[in-house]
Structures are given as C-alpha cells and as structure tokens.
DRENTI-427960 format. One record per residue (C-alpha): x, y, z; residue number from 1; residue in one letter. Coordinates in nm, 2 decimals. Last residue first. Layout:
REM residues N
x|y|z|lumtor|kolfi
X|Y|Z|NUM|A
...
//
This chain:
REM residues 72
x|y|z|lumtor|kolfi
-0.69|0.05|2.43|72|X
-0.68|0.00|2.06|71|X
-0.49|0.26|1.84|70|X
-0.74|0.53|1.62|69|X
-0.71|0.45|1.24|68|X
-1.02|0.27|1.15|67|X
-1.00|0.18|0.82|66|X
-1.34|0.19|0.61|65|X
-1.48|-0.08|0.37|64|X
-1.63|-0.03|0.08|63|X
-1.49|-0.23|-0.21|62|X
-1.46|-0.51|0.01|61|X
-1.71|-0.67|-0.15|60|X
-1.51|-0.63|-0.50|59|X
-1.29|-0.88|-0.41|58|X
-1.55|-1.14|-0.50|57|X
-1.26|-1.43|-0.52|56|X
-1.38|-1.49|-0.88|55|X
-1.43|-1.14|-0.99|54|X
-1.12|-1.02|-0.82|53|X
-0.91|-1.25|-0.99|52|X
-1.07|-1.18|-1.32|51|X
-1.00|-0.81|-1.29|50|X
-0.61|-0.91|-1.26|49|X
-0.60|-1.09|-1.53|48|X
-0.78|-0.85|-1.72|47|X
-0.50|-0.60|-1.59|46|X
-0.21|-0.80|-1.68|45|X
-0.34|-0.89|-2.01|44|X
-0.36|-0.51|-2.08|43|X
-0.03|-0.48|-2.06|42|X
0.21|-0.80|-2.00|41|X
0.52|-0.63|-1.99|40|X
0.36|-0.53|-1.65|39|X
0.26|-0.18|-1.45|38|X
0.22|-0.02|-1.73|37|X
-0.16|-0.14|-1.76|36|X
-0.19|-0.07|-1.35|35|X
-0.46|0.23|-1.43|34|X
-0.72|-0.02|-1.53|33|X
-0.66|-0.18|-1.22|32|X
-0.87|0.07|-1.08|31|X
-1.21|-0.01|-1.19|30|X
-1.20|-0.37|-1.04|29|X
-1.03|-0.17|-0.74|28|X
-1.42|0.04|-0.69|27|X
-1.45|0.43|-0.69|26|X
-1.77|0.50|-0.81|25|X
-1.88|0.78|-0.62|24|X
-1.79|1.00|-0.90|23|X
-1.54|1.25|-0.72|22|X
-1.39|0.89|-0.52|21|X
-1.39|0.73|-0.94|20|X
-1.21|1.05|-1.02|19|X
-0.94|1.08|-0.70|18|X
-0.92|0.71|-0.78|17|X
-0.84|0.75|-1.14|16|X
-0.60|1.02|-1.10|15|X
-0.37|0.83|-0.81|14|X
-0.38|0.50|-1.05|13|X
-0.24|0.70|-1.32|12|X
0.02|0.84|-1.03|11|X
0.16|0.53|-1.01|10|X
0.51|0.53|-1.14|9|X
0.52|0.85|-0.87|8|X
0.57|0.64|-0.60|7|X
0.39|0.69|-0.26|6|X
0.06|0.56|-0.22|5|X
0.14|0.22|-0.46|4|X
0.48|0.17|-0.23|3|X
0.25|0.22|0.06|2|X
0.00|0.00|0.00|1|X
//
C-alpha cells in the first residue's frame, strides 16, 4: 500500500481514484485499469487481474473503512 501511495510510477492510478472517489464509483476492479504499465504484460495484466477479483468477490470489500485510532 505504501509503495502504490507513494511512487510517482503510479500516479495513473492516483488520477483514477481521485475520479472514481469525485464519482462515487470508486471500486479496485475499476482501478486496475490504471496498472496497464505496471507489466510487460499490458492489458493482459489487468484482465487478469479483474478476473481474480471477480472470482474471489474482491469487489465486496470495495467499501470498507479503516479505523485508524490505536486499541486500548
């Protein structure tokens, strides 16, 4: 997570989810379309990766919410 927060190879992915966020549509099946250059593998990379998270039903975590405050 951090590597993809803090180098610059990914700011594609940093547009898209400021845009999907902006649309209320922000989802990682949609953002793996940003991850193209990512791989030698291109656009096979990312379909590839967009099957994965159909068949393991990533996409139900879509919405969930980190609680950053430190347990008791």
């Amino acid at each position: 997570m951090y590597n993809l927060n803090t180098t610059s190879a990914y700011k594609d992915l940093w547009k898209l989810r400021q845009q999907l966020s902006e649309e209320g549509k922000l989802s990682g099946y949609e953002l793996v379309e940003s991850l193209s250059h990512y791989s030698t593998r291109g656009e096979a990379y990312v379909e590839n990766l967009q099957a994965l998270i159909k068949h393991h039903k990533l996409d139900s975590f879509d919405q969930v919410t980190f609680d950053s405050s430190t347990p008791d």
